[in-house]
N, C-alpha and C positions, 0 to 999 in steps of 0.2 A: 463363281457361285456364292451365294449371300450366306457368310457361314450360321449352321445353323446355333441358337441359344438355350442355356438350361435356364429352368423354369427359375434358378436361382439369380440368373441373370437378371429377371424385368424387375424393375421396382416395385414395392407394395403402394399400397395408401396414396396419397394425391400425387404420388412421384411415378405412378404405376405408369405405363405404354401406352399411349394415343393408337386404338387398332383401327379409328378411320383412315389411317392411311392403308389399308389394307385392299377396302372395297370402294371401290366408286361408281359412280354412276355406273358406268358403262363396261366394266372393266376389275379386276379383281389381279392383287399378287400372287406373284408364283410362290412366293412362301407359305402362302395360305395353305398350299397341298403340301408341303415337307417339313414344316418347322414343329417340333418334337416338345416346346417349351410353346408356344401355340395352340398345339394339340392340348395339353394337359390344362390352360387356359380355356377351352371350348370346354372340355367335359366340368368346368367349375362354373364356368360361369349361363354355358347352356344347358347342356344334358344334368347339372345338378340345379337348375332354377326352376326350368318347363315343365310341361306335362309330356312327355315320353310312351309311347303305344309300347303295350307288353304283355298284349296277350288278346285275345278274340273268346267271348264266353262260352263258345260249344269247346275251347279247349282246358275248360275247368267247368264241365255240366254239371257235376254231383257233387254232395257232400263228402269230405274227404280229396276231391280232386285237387291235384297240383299240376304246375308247367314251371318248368326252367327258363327265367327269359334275363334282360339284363336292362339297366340305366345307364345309357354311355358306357364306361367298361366294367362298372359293377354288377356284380353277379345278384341276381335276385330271386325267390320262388313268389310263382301267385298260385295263390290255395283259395279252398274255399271251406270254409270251416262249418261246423255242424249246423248251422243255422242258417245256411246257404250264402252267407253274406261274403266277398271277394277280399280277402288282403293282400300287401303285395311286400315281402319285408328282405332285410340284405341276407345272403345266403351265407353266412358269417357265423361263426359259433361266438357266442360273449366271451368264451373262456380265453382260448389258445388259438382264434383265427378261421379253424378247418372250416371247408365248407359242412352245411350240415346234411345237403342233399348233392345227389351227385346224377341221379335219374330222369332224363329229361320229363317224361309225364308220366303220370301213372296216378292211383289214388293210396292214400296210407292214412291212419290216425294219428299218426306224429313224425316228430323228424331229431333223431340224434344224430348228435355227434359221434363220427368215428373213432375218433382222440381220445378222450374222456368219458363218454357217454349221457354227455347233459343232454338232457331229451326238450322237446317242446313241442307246445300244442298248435292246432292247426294255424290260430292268431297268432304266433310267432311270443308266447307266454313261456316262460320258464316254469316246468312242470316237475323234473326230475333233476336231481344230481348223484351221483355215486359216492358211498363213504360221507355225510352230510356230516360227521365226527370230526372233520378236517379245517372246517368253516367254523368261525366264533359265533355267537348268541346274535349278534347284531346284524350275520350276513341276512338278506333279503334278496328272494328269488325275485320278487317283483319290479327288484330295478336291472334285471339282465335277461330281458327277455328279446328274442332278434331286432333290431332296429327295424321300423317300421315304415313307411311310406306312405303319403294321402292317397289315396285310390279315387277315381271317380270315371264313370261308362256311359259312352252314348252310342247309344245304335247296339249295343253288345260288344264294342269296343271297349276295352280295358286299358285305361291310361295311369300312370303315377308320375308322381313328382316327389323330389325332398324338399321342396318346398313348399313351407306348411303354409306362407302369408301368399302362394300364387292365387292368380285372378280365376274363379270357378272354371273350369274345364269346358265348360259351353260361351263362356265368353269368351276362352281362346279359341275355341274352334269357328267361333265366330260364322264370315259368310260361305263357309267349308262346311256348317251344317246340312244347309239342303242337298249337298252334291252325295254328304255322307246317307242319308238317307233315301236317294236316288239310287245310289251306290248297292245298297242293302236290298232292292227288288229282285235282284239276281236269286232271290229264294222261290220268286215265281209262282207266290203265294204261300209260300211255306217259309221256314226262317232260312238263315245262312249258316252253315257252318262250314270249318275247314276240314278238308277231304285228307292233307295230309301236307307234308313239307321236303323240302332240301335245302340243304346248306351247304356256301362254298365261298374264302374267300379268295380275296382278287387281293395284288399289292397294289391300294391305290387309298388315296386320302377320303374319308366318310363324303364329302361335298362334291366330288365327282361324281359319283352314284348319285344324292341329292340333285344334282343339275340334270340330270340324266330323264326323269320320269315326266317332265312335262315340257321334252326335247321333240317335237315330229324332224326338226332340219335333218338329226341323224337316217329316219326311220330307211328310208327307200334307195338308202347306201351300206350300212351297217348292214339292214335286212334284207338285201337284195335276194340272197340265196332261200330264205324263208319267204319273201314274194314268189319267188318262181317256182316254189312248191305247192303254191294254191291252183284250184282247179279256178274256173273264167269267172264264173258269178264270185267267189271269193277274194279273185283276186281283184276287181269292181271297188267292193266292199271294204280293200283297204287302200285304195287310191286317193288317200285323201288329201295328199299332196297336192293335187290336180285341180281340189277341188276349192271354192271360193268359201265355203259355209263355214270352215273348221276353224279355230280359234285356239287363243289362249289368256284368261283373266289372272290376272294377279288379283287374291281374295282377302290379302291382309293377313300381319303376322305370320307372313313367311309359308302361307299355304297358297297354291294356284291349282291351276285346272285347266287340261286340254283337251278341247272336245274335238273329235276327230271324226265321231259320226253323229250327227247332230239327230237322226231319226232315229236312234238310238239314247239318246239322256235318260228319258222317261219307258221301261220296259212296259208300263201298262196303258200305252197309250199308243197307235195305227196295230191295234190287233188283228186289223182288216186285211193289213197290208199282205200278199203272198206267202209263203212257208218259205223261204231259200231250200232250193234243189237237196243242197245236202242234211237237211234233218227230215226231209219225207218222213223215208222210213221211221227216225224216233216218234212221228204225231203220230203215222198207223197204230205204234206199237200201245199208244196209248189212249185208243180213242174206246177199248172198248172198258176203261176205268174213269174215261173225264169227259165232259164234256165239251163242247168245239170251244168255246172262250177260256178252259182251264188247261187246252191242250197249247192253244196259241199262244198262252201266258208262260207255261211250261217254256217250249220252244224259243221263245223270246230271251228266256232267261238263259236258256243252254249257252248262246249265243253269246254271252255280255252286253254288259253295257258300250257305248261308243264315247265314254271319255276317260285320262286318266285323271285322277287326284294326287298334289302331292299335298302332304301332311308334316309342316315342322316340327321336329328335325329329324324324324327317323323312321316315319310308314308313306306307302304309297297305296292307292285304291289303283290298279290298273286294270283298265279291262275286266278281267274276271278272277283276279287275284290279287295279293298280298305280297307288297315286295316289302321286307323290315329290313333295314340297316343296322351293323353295331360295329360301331367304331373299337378300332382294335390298338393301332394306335397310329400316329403320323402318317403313314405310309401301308395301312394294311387294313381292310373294311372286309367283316364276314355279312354275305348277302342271304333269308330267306326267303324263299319262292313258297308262298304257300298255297294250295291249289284249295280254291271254293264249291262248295255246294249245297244241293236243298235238304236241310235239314227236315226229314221223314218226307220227302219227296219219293218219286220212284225210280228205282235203280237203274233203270237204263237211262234216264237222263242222266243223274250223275257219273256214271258211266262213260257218257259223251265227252261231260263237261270235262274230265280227268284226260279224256283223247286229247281232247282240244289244247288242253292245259303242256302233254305234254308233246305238242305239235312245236309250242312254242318255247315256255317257259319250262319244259320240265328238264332233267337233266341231260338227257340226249336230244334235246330240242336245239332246234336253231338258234331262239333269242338268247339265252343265258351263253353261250360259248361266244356268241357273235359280238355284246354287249360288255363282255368280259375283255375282252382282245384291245376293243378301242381303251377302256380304263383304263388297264395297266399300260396302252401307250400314250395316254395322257401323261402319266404321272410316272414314266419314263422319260417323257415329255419333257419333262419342267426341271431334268439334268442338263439340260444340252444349251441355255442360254447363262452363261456365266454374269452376266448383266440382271439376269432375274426380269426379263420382259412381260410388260403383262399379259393376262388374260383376257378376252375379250369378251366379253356377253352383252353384246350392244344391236341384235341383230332385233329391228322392228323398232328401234328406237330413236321415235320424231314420225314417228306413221300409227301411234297407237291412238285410239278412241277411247272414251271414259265409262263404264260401265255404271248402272244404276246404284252402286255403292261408292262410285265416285272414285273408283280403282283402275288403274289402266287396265285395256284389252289391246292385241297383238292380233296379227294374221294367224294361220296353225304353223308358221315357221318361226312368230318370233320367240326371243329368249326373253320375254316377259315375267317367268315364273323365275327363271333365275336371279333376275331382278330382286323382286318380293323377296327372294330367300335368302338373297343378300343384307335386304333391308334389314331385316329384321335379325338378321347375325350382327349385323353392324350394331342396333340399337341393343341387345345383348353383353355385343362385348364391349359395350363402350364402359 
């Protein structure tokens, strides 16, 4: 086995490590999932250069709100301070390190330190210190206020970066904007907000999961036992294996997309089309509050959308949730599942949506235990060849088509997105 190297080991400056030998076309090392001086390498050179998802705005609504979320493996709060405007800053005291907040969300007017008591305002400003007798005529609270982070939102997506010279946030997200806002009708005329979350990690390297979300090859083997829990029309509905229409685009800058139900992209478009058997009852329940085109829009949304998005290098749109990533380190990824809904919609759809949610994704769902099982024997995996053999992600490749962006497309089997997400690791960490 290829031993693994401390970060102290790579050279710096023009003598640093060639990491194209890492990924290639077709194919990727098995060090990539276990090397420890690698790992610590990605969070500097990607999770601290990009723009990074860390947060969704119904979960910092008000003034005063906060959420816990992180940058690669820094800890970070997003607040929203009295003038409703979103910060995102390191969860670090200036002083002596502590964090300063320890609450996953909640709303407050400021945030001290446990240790000392240096307090700060919702912008992450140094407002208070205790005993100020202690500091000479010169100290200035203005230069230790929490380190801060560019912020910038699309869709009510909440993104940061430490990097202050990156390329505006709608230019990385590039041809992943429309999918993001296709994405975002699941409010069904209403907005989106998250319904709620769980968290659990897996021993397995962040880029396994990554390769994971715009995978159909796994789906109808992995998911066999959540296939066989659908009733007939449902289970129709997810044969998309079987089926010719379904794809997968690589969208540039390490984002793709796999449509898997193509009458499905667009929720507000064959409103005509039937109710499916199993929301009947939800339209009844709402027909004497909306009218027939606002109930079919509803219904539509209950449902999700019929593609996933993945999002470089740490959110997924899937279906009808939020899969986040945070790398933990080499060998160990914590997963959120966060379940979506209509914000000020009516309760029994999202009610549905939360069923559905945990049919699949929720914690006693089928997809998260089922999903988890293969990771960690990937990346159990990648002990067993002493040679360090590689990996292969070359399925669809010499059979793909060129999409209108001039981006390859795949059948819905190929590893096309894995491709993309390569690429743009590779351009990264070169």
């Amino acid at each position: 086995m290829t031993e693994a190297m401390s970060l102290d080991d790579f050279p710096k400056g023009p003598d640093a490590p060639d990491y194209s030998e890492f990924a290639g076309q077709d194919r990727v090392k098995t060090r990539m999932y276990e090397d420890p001086a690698l790992f610590d390498a990605e969070m500097e050179k990607i999770f601290g250069k990009t723009w990074v998802w860390v947060a969704h705005a119904s979960e910092v609504p008000d003034k005063g709100s906060f959420k816990l979320s992180t940058v690669g493996t820094q800890p970070v709060i997003v607040s929203r301070d009295r003038k409703s405007n979103v910060h995102v800053m390191v969860n670090r005291c200036r002083h002596r390190a502590a964090t300063v907040c320890e609450v996953k969300q909640g709303k407050t007017s400021s945030f001290q330190c446990p240790y000392h008591g240096w307090g700060y305002a919702l912008e992450g400003s140094l407002r208070a210190i205790p005993y100020t007798e202690g500091y000479s005529a010169d100290f200035d609270k203005g230069n230790f206020g929490l380190k801060k982070l560019r912020v910038e939102t699309f869709e009510g997506m909440i993104f940061a970066t430490f990097n202050m010279d990156a390329e505006p946030l709608e230019d990385f997200l590039g041809n992943a904007k429309p999918w993001i806002r296709l994405f975002m009708k699941q409010g069904g005329g209403f907005g989106v907000k998250v319904l709620g979350e769980h968290q659990f990690r897996v021993p397995m390297n962040w880029k396994i999961q990554l390769e994971n979300t715009t995978d159909a090859y796994h789906f109808p083997i992995v998911h066999k036992s959540f296939l066989q829990s659908l009733d007939g029309e449902a289970s129709q509905t997810f044969s998309f294996m079987d089926d010719d229409d379904g794809y997968v685009e690589d969208l540039g800058n390490g984002h793709s997309v796999m449509v898997m139900m193509p009458e499905l992209i667009d929720l507000d478009e064959n409103l005509d089309a039937p109710i499916p058997e199993r929301f009947h009852d939800l339209a009844e329940s709402l027909r004497d509050r909306y009218d027939d085109a606002q109930v079919r829009r509803i219904v539509r949304a209950v449902g999700g959308c019929g593609f996933n998005l993945n999002l470089f290098p740490n959110a997924a749109c899937s279906l009808s949730f939020f899969r986040i990533l945070r790398p933990v380190n080499a060998e160990e990824t914590e997963i959120r599942h966060m379940a979506l809904g209509l914000d000020g919609g009516p309760a029994e759809a999202n009610q549905m949506r939360m069923r559905l949610h945990e049919h699949f994704q929720g914690p006693m769902g089928f997809g998260s235990p089922d999903d988890s099982e293969v990771w960690e024997r990937v990346q159990r995996g990648t002990k067993g060849d002493p040679d360090g053999t590689d990996i292969m992600v070359n399925r669809g490749l010499g059979l793909e088509k060129t999409s209108e962006n001039g981006l390859p497309v795949g059948d819905i089997s190929a590893e096309t997105g894995m491709r993309g997400a390569y690429r743009k690791w590779k351009e990264m960490m070169a």
